[in-house]
N, C-alpha and C positions, 0 to 999 in steps of 0.2 A: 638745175644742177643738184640741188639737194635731195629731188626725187630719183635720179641718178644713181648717187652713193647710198640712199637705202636700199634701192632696189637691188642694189649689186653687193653690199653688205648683209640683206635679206637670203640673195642666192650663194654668197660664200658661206651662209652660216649651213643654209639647208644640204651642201654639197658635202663640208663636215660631218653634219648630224649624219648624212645618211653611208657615209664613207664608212662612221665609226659604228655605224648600226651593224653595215654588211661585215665589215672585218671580225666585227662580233662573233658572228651567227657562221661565219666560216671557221671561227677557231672550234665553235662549238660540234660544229660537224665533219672538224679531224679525226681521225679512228683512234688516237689514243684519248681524245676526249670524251667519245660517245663510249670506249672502253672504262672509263673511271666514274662516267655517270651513272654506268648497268651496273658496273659492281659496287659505288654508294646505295643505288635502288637498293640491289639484294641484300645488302649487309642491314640497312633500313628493314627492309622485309622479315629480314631473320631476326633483327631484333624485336620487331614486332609478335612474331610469331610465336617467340621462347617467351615474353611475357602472358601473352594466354595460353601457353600451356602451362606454365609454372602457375599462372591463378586457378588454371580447370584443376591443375593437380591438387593445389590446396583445396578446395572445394571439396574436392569429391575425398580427397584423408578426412577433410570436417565431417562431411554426412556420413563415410566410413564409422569415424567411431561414434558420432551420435547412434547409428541404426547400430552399433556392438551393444552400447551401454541399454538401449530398449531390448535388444534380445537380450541379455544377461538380465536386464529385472524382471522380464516375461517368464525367463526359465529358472530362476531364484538364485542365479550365479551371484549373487551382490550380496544376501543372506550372510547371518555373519556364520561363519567356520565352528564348530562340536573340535575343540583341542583339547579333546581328552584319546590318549592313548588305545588302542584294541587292547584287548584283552591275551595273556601270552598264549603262545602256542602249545600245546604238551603232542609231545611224542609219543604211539603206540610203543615202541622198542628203541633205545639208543642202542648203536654201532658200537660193535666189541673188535675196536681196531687189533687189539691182538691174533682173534680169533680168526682164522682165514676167511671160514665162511660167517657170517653174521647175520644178524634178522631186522631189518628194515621195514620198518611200515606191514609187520607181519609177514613179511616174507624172507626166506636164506636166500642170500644172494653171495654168488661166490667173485672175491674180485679178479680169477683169472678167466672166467669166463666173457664174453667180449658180444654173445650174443644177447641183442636186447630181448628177443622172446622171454628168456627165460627166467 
């Protein structure tokens, strides 16, 4: 009698487990559930992917300005700066705003005239 009630207490339990296995595996391959698992994948994916690009990108700004600062001391861009002023300009001739025609840079130049030849 005892061997009885395990063995039927053995087969109620296995009839559960596999009732609750199947019932599982059928919610799991409802269409809105296999729709929410593709779009956790993708989102999973996406975020995977924006992190190596956001680290390629850092990367490659780091060796960007390392390789700037080697060219700049290869070409003596890093040297310190000469802050002394040029020297002024002197004019051949200042402009005799009065005068119609005036003498620029050695030359009369009349301001109603509009052609550059001349």
């Amino acid at each position: 009698m005892f061997r009885r009630t395990f063995w039927f207490g053995t087969g109620v339990a296995a009839g559960v487990w596999a009732t609750t296995k199947v019932n599982r595996k059928l919610k799991q391959l409802t269409p809105d559930s296999l729709a929410a698992t593709a779009a956790n994948k993708a989102l999973d994916a996406g975020t995977r992917l924006k992190d190596r690009a956001v680290g390629f990108a850092l990367d490659v700004r780091d060796n960007m300005a390392q390789r700037e600062a080697e060219l700049d001391d290869a070409l003596g861009l890093n040297a310190p700066v000469d802050r002394e002023l040029p020297a002024p300009r002197r004019f051949d001739a200042i402009e005799n705003r009065n005068n119609p025609k005036s003498v620029v840079n050695g030359r009369t130049t009349d301001p109603y005239n509009r052609n550059e030849d001349h």
